[in-house]
DOZAMAR-508654 format. One record per residue (C-alpha): x, y, z; residue in one letter. Coordinates in steps of 0.001 Angstrom, whole numbers, plus 500000, padded with zeros to 6 digits. Example, Ala and Ser with C-alpha at 12.3 -4.5 7.8 and 13.67 -1.06 7.14 Angstrom:
512300495500507800A 513670498940507140S 
***
This chain:
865884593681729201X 869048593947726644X 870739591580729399X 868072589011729475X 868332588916725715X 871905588407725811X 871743585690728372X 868321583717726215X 870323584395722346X 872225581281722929X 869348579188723474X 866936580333720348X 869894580830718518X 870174576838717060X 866612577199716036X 866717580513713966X 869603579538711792X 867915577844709480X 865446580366709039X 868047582912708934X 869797580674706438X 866753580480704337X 866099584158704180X 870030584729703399X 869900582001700195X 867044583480699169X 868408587144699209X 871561586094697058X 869478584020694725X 867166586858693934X 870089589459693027X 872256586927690892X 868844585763689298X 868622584808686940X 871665582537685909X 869902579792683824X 867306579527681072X 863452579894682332X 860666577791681424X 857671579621680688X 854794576935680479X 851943577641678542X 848668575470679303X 847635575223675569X 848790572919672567X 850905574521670918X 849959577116667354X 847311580239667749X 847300583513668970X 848002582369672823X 851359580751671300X 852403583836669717X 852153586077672641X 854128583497674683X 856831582710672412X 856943586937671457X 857016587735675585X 859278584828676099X 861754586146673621X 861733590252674831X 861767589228678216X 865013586963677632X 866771589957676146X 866621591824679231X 867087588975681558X 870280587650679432X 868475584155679786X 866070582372677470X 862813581855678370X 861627578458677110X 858490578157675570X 856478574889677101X 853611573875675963X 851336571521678316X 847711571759677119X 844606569800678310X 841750569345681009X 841086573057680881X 844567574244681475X 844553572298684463X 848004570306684018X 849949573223683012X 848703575214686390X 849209572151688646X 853194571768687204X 853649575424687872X 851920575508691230X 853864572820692348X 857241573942690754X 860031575273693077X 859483578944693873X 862660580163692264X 861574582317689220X 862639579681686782X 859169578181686057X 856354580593685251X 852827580078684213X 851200581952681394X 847924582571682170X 844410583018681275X 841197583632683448X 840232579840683159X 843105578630685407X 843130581300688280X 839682582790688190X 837281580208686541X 838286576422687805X 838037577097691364X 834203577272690502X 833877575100687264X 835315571978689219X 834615569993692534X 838233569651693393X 841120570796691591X 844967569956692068X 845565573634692664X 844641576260694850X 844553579294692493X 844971581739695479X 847232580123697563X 848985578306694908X 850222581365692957X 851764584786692986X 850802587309690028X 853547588426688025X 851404590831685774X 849473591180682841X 850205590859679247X 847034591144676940X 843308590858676438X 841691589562673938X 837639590874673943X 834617588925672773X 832420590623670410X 828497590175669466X 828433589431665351X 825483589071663210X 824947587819659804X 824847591221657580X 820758589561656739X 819976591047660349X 817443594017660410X 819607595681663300X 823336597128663832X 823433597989667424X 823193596778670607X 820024598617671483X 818607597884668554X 819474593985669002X 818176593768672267X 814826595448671235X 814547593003668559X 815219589448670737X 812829590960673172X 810041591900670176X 811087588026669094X 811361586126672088X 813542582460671095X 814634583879667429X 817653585006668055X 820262581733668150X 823552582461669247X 826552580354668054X 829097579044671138X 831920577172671035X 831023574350673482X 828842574423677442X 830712576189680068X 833505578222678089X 833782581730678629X 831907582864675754X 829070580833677259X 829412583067680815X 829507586046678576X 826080585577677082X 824170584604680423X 825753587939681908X 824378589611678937X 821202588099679309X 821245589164683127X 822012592614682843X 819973593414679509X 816593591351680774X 816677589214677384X 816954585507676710X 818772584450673717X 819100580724672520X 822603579582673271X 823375576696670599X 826796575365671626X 829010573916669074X 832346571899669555X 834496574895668490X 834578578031666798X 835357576370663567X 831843574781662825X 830008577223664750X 831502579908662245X 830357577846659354X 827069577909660383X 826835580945661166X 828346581999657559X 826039579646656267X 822938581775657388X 821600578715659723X 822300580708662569X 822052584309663418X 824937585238665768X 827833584305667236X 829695585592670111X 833402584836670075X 837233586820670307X 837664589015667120X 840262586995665223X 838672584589663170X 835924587008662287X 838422590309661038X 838054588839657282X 834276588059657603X 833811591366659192X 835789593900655930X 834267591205653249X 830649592546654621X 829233588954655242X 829617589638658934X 828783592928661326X 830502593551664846X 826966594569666897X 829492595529670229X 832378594486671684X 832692593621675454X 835866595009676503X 836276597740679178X 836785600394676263X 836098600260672449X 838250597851671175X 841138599485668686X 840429597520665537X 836746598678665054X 836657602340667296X 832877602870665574X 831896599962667571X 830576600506670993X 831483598334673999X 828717596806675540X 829649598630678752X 828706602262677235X 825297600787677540X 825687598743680694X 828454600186683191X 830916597878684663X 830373594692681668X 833934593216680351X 834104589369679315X 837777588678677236X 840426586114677522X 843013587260679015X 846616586553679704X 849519587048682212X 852168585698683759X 852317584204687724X 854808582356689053X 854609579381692047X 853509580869695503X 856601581857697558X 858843583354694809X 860839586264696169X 859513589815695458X 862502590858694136X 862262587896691285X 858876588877690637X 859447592676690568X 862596591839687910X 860756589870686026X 857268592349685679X 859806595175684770X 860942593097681236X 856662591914680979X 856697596384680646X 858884596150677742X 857475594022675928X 853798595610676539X 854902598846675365X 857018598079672149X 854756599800669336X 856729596619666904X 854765594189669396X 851170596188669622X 850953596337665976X 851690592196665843X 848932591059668457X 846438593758667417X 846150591878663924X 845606588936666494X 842863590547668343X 844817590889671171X 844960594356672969X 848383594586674926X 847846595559678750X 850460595889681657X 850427597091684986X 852120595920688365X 851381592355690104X 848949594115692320X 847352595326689771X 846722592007688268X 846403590455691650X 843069592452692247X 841953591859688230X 842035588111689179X 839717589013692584X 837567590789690747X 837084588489687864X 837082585333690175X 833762587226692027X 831770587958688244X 832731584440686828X 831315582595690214X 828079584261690443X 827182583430687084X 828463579854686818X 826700579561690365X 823478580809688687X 824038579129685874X 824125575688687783X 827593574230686476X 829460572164688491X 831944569503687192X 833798566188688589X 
***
């Protein structure tokens, strides 16, 4: 057998050196990596919370990796031109994607055909932070809990109006999974934006809203405003009296939230360097005291950790939007 190998090498040889020339490059690149700066390309305009995360991860992670990472923003159609430039960047570790649920785990079920294949098209790098949606009522409301809310829409069927920022955002899949697992019907009144659906809602010509915690923090302390619960996993850290939605109904979690994957094909040593400076960031006390005042609770964990998030999340989001009947060009 050894001798009939022998005697065949010659022939196959020709063909596998590329390959083996491939996997060699690829080796070297990974331990010299990196040796130039990194983009990091953020699929929002540029200002807000999402910017600040980027620009603060961008900046610990260059520390460690003695390169900068370079803060790009490419915003519109949903995140969908940021993802597609990433997807389709070379898989060398020097173009990343910051993430949120909309490009890997909502799109694929929002839109006919997309430029990207969010599975194929992407490894995970991991996870960064979460920003949870919350339930808030006008302080007028006679309830201040969840059970007690839910008892009341049902004793009032069409009352309640809750304030969205637009058809088909994630605060909008929120509410019908809410509505699905609780057995009530609320009337969704979409707005174009948080901004005017706040004022409204300030204004008294609406009686809830559900959106992230940011924008509300000052509303909330003043008294105008009361958190009913907040749908994150766990309590959320800013208001611990407040129960998560999930206490009540086991397994419920709607947030934005953010992490970091770079094009399909980039080597695992690459993506294990660069999740190992996405730890340091996550767990500098400096940095969790920053994005809390953000709403943002930091998270971590390994790119199969995150890899299986995005599964998991992909499956809730596409049964509701499926249910839900939304399908664009």
């Amino acid at each position: 057998m050894i001798k009939r190998f022998r005697m065949l090498l010659p022939a196959f040889l020709p063909a596998l050196l590329p390959t083996l020339a491939l996997v060699f490059a690829s080796t070297v690149q990974a331990q010299s990596y990196p040796t130039r700066p990194i983009r990091l390309i953020v699929p929002f305009d540029a200002g807000g919370p999402t910017d600040t995360l980027a620009r603060g991860a961008g900046a610990k992670m260059g520390e460690g990796l003695g390169q900068s990472v370079l803060v790009e923003n490419r915003g519109g159609a949903a995140t969908i031109i940021g993802a597609e430039l990433v997807a389709k960047a070379a898989p060398d570790g020097y173009t990343l994607l910051l993430t949120t649920g909309t490009a890997v785990s909502i799109n694929q079920h929002m839109y006919k055909k997309l430029p990207y294949d969010p599975e194929k098209d992407f490894v995970a790098v991991g996870k960064l932070a979460s920003n949870p949606y919350a339930m808030f009522a006008t302080a007028s409301q006679p309830f201040s809990t969840l059970k007690d809310m839910l008892a009341y829409a049902k004793a009032n069927p069409g009352k309640l109006n809750v304030a969205l920022p637009g058809a088909g955002t994630p605060t909008h899949f929120a509410l019908q999974m809410l509505e699905n697992v609780s057995g009530t019907k609320f009337t969704a009144v979409q707005y174009k934006g948080n901004a005017p659906a706040l004022n409204d809602l300030l204004g008294g010509r609406i009686e809830m809203m559900l959106s992230a915690p940011l924008i509300m923090f000052s509303h909330v302390k003043s008294g105008k405003l009361k958190v009913i619960a907040v749908a994150s996993p766990a309590r959320f850290p800013q208001w611990p009296d407040v129960p998560a939605i999930a206490e009540t109904f086991p397994g419920f979690e709607a947030q934005t939230w953010f992490g970091i994957m770079a094009p399909a094909g980039t080597p695992r040593q690459i993506v294990t360097r660069l999740n190992g400076e996405m730890q340091k960031f996550v767990k500098d006390p400096a940095t969790r005291d920053k994005l809390g005042s953000l709403g943002m609770v930091l998270d971590g964990g390994t790119p199969e950790q995150l890899a299986a998030f995005i599964r998991d999340e992909s499956d809730r989001w596409g049964k509701v939007i499926r249910q839900m009947g939304l399908k664009l060009e």
